[in-house]
C-alpha positions as CSV (number, residue, x, y, z in Angstrom):
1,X,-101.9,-30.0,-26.1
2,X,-102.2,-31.5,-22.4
3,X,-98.3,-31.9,-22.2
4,X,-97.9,-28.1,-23.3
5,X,-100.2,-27.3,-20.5
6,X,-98.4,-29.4,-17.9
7,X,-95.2,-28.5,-19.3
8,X,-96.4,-24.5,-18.5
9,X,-98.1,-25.4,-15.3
10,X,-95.2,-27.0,-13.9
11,X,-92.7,-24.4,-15.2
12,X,-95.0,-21.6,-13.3
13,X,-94.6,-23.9,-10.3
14,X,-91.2,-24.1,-10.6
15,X,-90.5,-20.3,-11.0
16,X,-92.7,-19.0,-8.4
17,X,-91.6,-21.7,-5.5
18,X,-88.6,-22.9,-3.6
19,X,-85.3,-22.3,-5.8
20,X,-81.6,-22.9,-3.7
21,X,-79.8,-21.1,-5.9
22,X,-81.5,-18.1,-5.0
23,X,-81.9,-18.1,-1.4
24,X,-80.7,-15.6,1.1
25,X,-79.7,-16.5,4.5
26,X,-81.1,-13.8,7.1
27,X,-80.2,-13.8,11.0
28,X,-81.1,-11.4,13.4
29,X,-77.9,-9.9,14.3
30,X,-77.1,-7.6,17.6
31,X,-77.3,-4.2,16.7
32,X,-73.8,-2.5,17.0
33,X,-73.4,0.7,19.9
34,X,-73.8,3.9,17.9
35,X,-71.3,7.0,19.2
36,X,-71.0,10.7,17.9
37,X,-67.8,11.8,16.9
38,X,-67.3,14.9,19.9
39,X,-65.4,17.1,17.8
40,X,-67.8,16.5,14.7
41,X,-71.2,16.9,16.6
42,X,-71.8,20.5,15.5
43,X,-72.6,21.9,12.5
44,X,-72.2,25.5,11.5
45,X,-73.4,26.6,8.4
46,X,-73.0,30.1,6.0
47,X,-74.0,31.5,2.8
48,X,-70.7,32.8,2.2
49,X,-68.0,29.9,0.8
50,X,-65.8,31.3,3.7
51,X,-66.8,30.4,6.8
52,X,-65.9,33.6,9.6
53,X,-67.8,34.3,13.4
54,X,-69.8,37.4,11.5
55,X,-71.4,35.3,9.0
56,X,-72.5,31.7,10.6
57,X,-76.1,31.2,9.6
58,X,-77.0,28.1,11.4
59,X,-76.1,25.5,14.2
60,X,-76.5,21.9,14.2
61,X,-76.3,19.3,16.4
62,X,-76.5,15.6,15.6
63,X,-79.3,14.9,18.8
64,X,-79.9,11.0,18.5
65,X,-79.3,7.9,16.6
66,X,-81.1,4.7,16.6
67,X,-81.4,1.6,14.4
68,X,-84.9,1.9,12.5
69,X,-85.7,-1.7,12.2
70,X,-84.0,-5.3,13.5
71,X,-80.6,-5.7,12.5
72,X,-79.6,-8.8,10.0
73,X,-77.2,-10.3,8.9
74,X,-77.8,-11.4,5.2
75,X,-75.0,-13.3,3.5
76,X,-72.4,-12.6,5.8
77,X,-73.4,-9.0,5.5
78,X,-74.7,-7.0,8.3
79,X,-78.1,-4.5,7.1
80,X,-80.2,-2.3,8.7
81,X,-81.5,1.0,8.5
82,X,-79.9,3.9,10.9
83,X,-82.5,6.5,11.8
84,X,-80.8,10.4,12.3
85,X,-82.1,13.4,14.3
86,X,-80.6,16.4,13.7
87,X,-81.6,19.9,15.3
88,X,-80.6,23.3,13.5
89,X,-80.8,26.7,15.2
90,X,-80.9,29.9,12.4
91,X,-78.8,32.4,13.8
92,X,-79.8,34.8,11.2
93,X,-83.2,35.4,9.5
94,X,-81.8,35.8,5.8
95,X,-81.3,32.0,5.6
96,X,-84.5,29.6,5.4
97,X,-81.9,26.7,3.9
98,X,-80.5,24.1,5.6
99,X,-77.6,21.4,4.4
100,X,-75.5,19.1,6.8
101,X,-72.9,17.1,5.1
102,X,-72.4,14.0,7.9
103,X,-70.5,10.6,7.8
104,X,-71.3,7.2,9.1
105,X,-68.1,5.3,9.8
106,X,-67.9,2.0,11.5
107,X,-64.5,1.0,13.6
108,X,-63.1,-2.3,15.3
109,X,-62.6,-3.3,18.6
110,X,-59.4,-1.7,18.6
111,X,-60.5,1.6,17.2
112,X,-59.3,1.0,13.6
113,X,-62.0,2.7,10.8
114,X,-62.9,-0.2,8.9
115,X,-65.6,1.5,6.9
116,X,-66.7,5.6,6.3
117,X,-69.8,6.3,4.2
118,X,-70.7,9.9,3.5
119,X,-73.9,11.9,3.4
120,X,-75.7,14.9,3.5
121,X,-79.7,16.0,4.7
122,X,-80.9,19.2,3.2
123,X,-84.1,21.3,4.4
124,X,-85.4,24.5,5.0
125,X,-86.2,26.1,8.3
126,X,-89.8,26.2,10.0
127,X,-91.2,29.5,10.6
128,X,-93.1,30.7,13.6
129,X,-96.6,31.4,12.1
130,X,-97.6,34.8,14.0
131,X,-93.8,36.3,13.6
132,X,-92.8,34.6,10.7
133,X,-89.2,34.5,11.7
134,X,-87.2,30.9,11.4
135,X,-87.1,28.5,14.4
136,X,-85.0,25.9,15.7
137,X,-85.9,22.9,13.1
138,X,-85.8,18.9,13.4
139,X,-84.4,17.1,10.5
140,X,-84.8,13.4,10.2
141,X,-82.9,10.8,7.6
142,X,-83.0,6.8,7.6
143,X,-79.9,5.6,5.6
144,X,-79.5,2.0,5.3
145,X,-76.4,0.6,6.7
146,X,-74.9,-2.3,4.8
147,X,-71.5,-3.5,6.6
148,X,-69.5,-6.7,5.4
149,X,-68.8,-9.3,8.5
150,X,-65.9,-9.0,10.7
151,X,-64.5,-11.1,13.7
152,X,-65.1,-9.0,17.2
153,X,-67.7,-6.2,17.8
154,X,-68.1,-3.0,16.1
155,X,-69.6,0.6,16.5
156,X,-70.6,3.1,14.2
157,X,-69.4,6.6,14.6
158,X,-71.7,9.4,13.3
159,X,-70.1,13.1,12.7
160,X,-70.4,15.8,10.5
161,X,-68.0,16.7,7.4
162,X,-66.2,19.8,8.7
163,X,-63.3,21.7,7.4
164,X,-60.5,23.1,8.7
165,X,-62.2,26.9,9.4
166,X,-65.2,24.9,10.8
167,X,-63.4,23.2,13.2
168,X,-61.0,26.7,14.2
169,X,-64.2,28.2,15.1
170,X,-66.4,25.5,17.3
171,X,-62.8,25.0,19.3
């Protein structure tokens, strides 16, 4: 009966501690520079599926960008969680909802995209309490950022999704 106990004891030891095969490596790692794609900083949004000048409900801007926590490097994989700001404007009062689709890509050195991940935030508009009309309204996501290792330096481009008649109308 004492071996069955030892045998337990030390297989509860054995489990809980130190194992190699299941260790991760974790470096601090320099955070990369984080830009905003000019032409893909503004959002417009409408509830009609085609997008015209007479019926844009809201503006966006992407307003800042930081990394959240330390950037790592675990198993030859960079990680770290990307904090957004956005600001919306309602440019009409029959609208109280709000949805930016956005993309985080990441690109070389030499400006080649190595990487695009896509996304979206979604959110209604505040409302002034004594008029009750919509006002300008923060939105704030944290998406974790998980890039494989490369040689040189990278930066991470942030920009919303736009389409062709979204782009025709903020240029």
């Amino acid at each position: 009966m004492k071996k069955i106990y030892l045998f337990l004891l030390l297989l509860i030891l054995i489990s809980c501690g130190f194992n190699p095969l299941f260790q991760t490596s974790s470096v601090p790692a320099t955070c990369p520079s984080v830009l905003f794609a000019s032409e893909h900083k503004t959002y417009i949004g409408s509830l009609s599926e085609i997008i015209t000048l007479d019926n844009i409900a809201y503006q966006a801007e992407i307003n800042n960008a930081v990394f959240a926590k330390e950037c790592q490097i675990i198993n030859n994989v960079f990680s770290s969680d990307l904090a957004l700001l956005f600001i919306v404007s309602p440019l009409e009062e029959k609208n109280n909802i709000i949805n930016l689709p956005f993309y985080v890509a990441t690109v070389d050195e030499n400006k080649n995209l190595q990487d695009i991940q896509y996304y979206s935030i979604s959110g209604v508009f505040k409302k002034n309490p004594e008029t009750n009309e919509l006002i300008e309204t923060e939105l704030t996501k944290t998406i974790f950022v998980n890039l494989p290792l490369m040689e040189g330096s990278l930066l991470v481009v942030i920009g919303f999704i736009l389409d062709k008649k979204r782009l025709e109308i903020l240029n």
